[in-house]
C-alpha positions in Angstrom: 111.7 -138.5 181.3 109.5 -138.7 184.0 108.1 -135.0 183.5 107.2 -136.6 179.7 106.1 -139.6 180.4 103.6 -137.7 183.1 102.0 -135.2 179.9 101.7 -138.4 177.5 99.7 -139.7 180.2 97.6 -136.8 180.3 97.3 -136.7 176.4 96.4 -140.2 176.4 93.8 -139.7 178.8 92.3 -136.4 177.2 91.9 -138.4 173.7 88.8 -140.3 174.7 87.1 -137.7 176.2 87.5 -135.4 172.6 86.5 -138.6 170.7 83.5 -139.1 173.0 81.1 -136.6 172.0 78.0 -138.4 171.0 76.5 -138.2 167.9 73.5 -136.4 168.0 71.7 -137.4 165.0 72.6 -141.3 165.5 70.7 -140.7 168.7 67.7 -138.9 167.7 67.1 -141.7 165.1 67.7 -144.4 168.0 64.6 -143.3 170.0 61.0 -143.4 170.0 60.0 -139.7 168.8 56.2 -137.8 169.1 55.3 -135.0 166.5 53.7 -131.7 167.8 50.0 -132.8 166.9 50.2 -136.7 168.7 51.5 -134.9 171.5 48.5 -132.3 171.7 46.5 -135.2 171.2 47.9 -137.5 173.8 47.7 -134.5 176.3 43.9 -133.6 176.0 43.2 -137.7 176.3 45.9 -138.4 179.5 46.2 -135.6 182.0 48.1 -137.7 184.4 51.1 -137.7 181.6 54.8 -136.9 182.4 56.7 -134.2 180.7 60.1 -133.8 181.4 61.8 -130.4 180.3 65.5 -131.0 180.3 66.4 -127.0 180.0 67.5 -125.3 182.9 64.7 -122.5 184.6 66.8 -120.1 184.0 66.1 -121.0 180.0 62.6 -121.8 180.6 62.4 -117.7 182.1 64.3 -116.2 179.4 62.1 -117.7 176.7 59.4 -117.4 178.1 57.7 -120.7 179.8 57.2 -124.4 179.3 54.5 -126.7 178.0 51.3 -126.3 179.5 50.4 -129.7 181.3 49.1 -131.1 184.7 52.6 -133.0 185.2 55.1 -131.2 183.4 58.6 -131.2 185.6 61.5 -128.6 184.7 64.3 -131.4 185.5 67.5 -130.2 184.1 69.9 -132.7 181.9 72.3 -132.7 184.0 70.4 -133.3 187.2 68.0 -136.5 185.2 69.8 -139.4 186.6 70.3 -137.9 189.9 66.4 -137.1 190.4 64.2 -139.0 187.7 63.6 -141.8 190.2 62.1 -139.6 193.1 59.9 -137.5 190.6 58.5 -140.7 188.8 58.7 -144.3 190.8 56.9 -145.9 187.8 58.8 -147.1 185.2 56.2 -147.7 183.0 54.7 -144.0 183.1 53.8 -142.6 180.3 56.6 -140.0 179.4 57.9 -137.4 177.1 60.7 -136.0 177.5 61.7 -131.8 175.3 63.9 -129.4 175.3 64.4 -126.2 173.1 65.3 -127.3 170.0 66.1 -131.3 170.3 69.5 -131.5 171.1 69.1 -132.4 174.8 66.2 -134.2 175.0 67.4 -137.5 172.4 70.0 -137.9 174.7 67.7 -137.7 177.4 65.7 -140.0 176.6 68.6 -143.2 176.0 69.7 -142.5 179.4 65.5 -143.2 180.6 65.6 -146.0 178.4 69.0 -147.4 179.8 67.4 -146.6 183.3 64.8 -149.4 182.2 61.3 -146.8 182.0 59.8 -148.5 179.7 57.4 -145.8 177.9 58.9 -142.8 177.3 59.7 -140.6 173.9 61.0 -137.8 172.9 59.4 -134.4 171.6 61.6 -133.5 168.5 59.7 -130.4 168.2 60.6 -129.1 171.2 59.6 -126.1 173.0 60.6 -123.7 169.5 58.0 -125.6 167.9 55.3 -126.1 170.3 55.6 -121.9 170.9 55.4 -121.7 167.4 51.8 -124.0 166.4 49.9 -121.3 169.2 49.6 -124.0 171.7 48.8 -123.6 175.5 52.0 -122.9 177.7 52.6 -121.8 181.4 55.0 -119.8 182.7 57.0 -119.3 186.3 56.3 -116.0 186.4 53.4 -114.8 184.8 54.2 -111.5 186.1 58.2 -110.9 185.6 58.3 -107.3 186.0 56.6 -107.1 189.1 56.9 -108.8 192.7 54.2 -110.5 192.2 54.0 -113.9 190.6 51.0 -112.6 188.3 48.5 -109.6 187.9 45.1 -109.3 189.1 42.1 -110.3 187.6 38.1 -109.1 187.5 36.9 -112.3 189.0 33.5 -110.4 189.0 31.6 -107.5 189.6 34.1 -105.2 192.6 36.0 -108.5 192.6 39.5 -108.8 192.2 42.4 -111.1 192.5 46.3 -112.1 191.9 46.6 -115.5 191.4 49.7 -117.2 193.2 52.0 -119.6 192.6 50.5 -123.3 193.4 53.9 -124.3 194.7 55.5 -123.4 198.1 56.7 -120.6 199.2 60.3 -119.3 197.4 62.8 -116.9 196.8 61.6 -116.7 193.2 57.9 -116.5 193.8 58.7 -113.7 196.8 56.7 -115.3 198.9 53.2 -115.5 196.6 52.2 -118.4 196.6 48.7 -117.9 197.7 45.5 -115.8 196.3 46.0 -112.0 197.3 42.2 -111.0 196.5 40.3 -107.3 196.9 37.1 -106.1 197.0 36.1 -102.1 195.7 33.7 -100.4 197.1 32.3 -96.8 196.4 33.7 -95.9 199.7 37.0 -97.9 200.3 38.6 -101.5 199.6 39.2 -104.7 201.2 42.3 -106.9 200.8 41.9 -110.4 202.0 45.3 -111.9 202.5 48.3 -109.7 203.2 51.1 -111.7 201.2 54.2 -113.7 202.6 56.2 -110.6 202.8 56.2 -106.5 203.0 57.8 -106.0 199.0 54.7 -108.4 197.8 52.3 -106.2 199.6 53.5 -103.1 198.2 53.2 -104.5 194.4 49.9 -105.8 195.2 49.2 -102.0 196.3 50.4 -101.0 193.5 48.0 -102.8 191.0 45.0 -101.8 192.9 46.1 -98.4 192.1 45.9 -98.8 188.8 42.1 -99.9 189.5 41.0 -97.7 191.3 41.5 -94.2 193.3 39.6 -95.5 196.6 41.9 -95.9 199.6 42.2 -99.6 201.3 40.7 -99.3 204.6 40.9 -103.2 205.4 43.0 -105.9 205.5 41.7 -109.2 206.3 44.3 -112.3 207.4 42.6 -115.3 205.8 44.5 -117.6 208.6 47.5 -117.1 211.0 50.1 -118.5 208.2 53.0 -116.6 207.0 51.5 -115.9 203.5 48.7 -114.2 204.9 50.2 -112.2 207.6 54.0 -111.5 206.4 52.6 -108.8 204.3 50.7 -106.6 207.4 54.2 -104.8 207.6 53.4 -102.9 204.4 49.1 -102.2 205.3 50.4 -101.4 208.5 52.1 -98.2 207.7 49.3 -96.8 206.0 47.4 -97.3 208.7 45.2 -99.7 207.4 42.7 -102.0 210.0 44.0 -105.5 210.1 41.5 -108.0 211.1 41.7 -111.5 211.8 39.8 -114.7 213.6 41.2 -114.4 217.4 42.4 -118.2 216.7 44.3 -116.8 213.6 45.7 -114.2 216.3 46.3 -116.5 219.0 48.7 -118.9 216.2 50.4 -115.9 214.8 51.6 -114.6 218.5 52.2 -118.2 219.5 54.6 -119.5 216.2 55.8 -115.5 215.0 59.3 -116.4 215.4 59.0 -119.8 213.2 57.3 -118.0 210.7 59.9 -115.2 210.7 62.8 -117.4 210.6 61.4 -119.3 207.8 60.6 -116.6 205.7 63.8 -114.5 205.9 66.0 -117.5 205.5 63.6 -118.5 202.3 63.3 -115.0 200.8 67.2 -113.0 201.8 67.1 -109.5 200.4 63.5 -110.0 199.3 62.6 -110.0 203.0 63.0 -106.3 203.2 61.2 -104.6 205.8 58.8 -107.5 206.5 57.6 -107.8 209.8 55.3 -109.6 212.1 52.2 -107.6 212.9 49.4 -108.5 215.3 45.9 -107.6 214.0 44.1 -104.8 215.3 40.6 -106.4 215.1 39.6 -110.0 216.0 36.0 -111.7 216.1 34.6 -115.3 216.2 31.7 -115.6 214.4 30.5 -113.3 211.7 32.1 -109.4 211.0 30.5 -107.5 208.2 32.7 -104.9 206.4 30.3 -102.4 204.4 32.6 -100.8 201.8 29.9 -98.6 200.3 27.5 -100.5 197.3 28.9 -103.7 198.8 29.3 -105.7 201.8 31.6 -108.3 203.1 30.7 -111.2 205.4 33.6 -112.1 206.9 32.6 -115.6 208.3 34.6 -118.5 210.6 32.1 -121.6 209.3 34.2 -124.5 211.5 37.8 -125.9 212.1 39.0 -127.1 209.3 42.8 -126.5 207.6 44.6 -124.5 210.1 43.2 -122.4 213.3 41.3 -119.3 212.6 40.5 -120.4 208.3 37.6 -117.9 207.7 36.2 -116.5 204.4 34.9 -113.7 203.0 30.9 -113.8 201.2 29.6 -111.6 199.2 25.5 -112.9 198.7 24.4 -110.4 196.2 27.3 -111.2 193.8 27.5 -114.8 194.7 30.9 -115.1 195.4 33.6 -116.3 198.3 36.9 -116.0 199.2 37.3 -119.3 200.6 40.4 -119.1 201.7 42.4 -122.6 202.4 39.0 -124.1 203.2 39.0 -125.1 199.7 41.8 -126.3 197.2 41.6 -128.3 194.3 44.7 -126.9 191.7 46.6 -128.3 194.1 46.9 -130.9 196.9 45.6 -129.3 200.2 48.3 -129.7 202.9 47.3 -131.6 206.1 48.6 -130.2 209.4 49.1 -131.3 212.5 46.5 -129.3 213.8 44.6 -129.8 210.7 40.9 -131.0 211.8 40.1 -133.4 208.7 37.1 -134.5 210.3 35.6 -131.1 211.6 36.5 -129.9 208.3 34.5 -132.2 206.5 31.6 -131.3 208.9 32.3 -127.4 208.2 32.3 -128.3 204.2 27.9 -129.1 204.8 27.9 -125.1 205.7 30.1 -123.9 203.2 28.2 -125.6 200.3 24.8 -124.4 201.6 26.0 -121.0 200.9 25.6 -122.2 197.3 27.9 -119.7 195.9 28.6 -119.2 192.1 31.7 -118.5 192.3 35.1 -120.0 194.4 38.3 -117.9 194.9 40.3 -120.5 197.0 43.5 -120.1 198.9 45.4 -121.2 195.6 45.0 -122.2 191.8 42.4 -120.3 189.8 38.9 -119.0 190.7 36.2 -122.3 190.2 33.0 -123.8 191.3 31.8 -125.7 194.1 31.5 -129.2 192.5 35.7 -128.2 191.8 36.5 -127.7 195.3 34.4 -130.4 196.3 35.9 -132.9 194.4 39.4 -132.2 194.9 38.5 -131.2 198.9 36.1 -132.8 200.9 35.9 -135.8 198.7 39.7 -136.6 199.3 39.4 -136.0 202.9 36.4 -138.6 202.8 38.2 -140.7 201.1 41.4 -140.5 203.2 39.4 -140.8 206.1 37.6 -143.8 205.0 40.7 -145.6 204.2 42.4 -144.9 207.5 38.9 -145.4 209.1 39.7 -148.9 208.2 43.3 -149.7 209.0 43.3 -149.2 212.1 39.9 -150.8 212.5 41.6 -154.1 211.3 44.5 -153.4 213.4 46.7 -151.7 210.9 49.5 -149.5 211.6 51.2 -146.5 210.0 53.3 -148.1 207.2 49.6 -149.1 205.5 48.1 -145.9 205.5 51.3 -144.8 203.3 50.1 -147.7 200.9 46.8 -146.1 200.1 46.5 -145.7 196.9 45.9 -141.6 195.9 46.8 -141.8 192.3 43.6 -140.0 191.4 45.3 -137.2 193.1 48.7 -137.6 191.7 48.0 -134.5 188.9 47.6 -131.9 191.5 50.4 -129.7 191.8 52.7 -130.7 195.4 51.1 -134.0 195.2 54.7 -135.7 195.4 55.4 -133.3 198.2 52.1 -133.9 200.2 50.5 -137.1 199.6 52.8 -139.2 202.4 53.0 -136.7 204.5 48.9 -136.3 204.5 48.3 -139.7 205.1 50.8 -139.9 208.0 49.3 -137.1 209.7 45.4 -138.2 209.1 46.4 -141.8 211.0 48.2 -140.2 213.2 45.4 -138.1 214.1 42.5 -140.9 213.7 44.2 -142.9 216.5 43.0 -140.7 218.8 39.1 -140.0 217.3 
């Protein structure tokens, strides 16, 4: 009796759960929807609109990519309650939720409604749909069959790069999420940043060989970071001539076994073969690499980002590798031996190279008045802000009340934008 009464419990119990599937269509009825075209529309007008993509990454790789947009956030169904409120803290942000084919994203959107965010609606086309009208979409990997997270480009005239991931550095990425650029000469080529690890280094390599038959001769470490070093392992070996600011050198021998740690925990079997290596050159002005029909100015302009930032100018062809002097697809990171105020100074010397062209340390090749906006102006304006808190006696709990929502679009701006203004009080104290 007992063992019975124990499986009609179960039974009992199991019924509600069968009965309990919810009914799709009832749901996609219930809630605000937005057509293919208004959502276009809405996306051109608002940049700083949410777009939550309720499929899993793994999805989002096999088909191929999500909805282009500034602040579109791959947030899983499953994971939406658990995370929605640390992604977006206003509830009355515009959203729009999608999935693949509408099945997931209806019920999405209830559970943001029940949650009490107040402006949110669901893309019954879904991602099938938007693929389908042509429109603009953006991908993880731009570059799935290769190491690296996408291909390089002619930025110009000898002028190459592969753009990384604006995003931190992860397993899926390998490491590249910075600008791996090179410059061909008649004579030989110059890489300027050697990649966060040996295997990213190697498919980088490989690419230029497809570009061209002239042997790299230099590699150049745009900073002592580990996406700039990590990937001297690989140029080592084929003996090429690693060059560096000697502050860049000084912060790679000081924090090497940081950086290592990090990156082999981070990358696992993708951290094959990658070592530390120390450059063989170091200056601390001005080193000019003629590569035959073109030279490279390898140039330290100030303190700015992180000890030993230099660049590499090309006059004749107008362009520069800025390096992490200059962000603006993403929020630039604030260090605590970032220099925000020396860096602002060093930004009057950069600009009066009045290039044409900007390859920064990540996001896209631009222009100055890009950079600009999106560098120097936000450090002014952090600055000035903090300038004035602790003038009027303020502490550290007010400078994380400054308002930066006209940064909030940039990629790691949830990551960063506390953490910056921490750090740039911090540091201001002491000015």
């Amino acid at each position: 009796m007992r063992f019975f009464t124990i499986i009609m419990g179960f039974l009992l119990a199991f019924i509600p759960i069968v009965n309990a599937a919810p009914d799709i269509d009832a749901i996609r009825k219930s809630v605000p929807n937005i057509t293919t075209q208004t959502l276009k529309a809405e996306l051109a007008k608002n940049e700083n609109m949410y777009l939550i993509d309720v499929r899993t990454i793994r999805e989002t790789n096999i088909v191929g990519g999500t909805i282009k947009a500034k602040r579109n956030i791959i947030m899983p169904r499953g994971w939406l309650e658990l995370r929605i409120e640390d992604e977006i803290k206003d509830k009355n942000a515009p959203i729009v939720v999608y999935c693949g084919t509408n099945r997931r994203s209806p019920m999405a959107v209830q559970t943001l409604i029940r949650m009490g965010y107040t402006n949110v609606r669901n893309y019954s086309g879904g991602y099938s749909a938007w693929l389908k009208a042509g429109l603009p979409i953006t991908t993880r990997d731009a570059a799935p069959m290769s190491f690296l997270y996408s291909k390089p480009i002619k930025v110009a005239d000898r002028v190459w790069s592969s753009i990384g991931e604006t995003s931190p550095s992860t397993y899926e990425n390998t490491g590249h999420n910075n600008n791996l650029s090179f410059v061909i000469g008649d004579d030989a080529v110059m890489v300027f940043n050697g990649g966060g690890s040996f295997l990213l280094a190697s498919a980088l390599h490989k690419e230029i060989k497809k570009i061209t038959n002239k042997p790299v001769k230099y590699l150049v470490y745009e900073n002592g970071q580990g996406h700039a070093s990590l990937g001297g392992s690989y140029w080592k070996q084929l003996g090429v001539q690693i060059i560096a600011h000697e502050d860049a050198a000084h912060k790679i021998k000081e924090d090497k076994d940081r950086i290592l740690d990090s990156a082999r925990r981070r990358l696992k079997d993708k951290f094959f073969n990658t070592e530390m290596i120390m450059p063989d050159v170091t200056f601390s002005e001005k080193k000019v690499l003629d590569l035959g029909g073109i030279k490279v100015i390898l140039q330290m302009l100030g303190a700015a980002h992180s000890p030993g930032d230099i660049m590499a100018w090309m006059p004749e062809q107008k362009v520069v590798i800025s390096g992490d002097l200059a962000f603006h697809e993403r929020m630039l990171p604030v260090f605590e031996d970032t220099q925000t105020g020396e860096w602002v100074k060093t930004w009057d010397k950069f600009e009066a190279l009045n290039p044409k062209i900007i390859i920064p340390g990540h996001g896209g090749p631009t222009d100055m008045a890009t950079v600009t906006k999106y560098t120097k102006d936000y450090l002014v304006f952090m600055r000035s802000k903090i300038g004035k808190i602790i003038e009027s006696g303020g502490e550290l709990g007010d400078a994380y009340k400054i308002d930066q929502s006209a940064y909030e679009h940039l990629d790691t701006y949830e990551l960063l934008y506390l953490r910056n203004a921490a750090r740039i009080f911090q540091a201001m104290e002491f000015e």
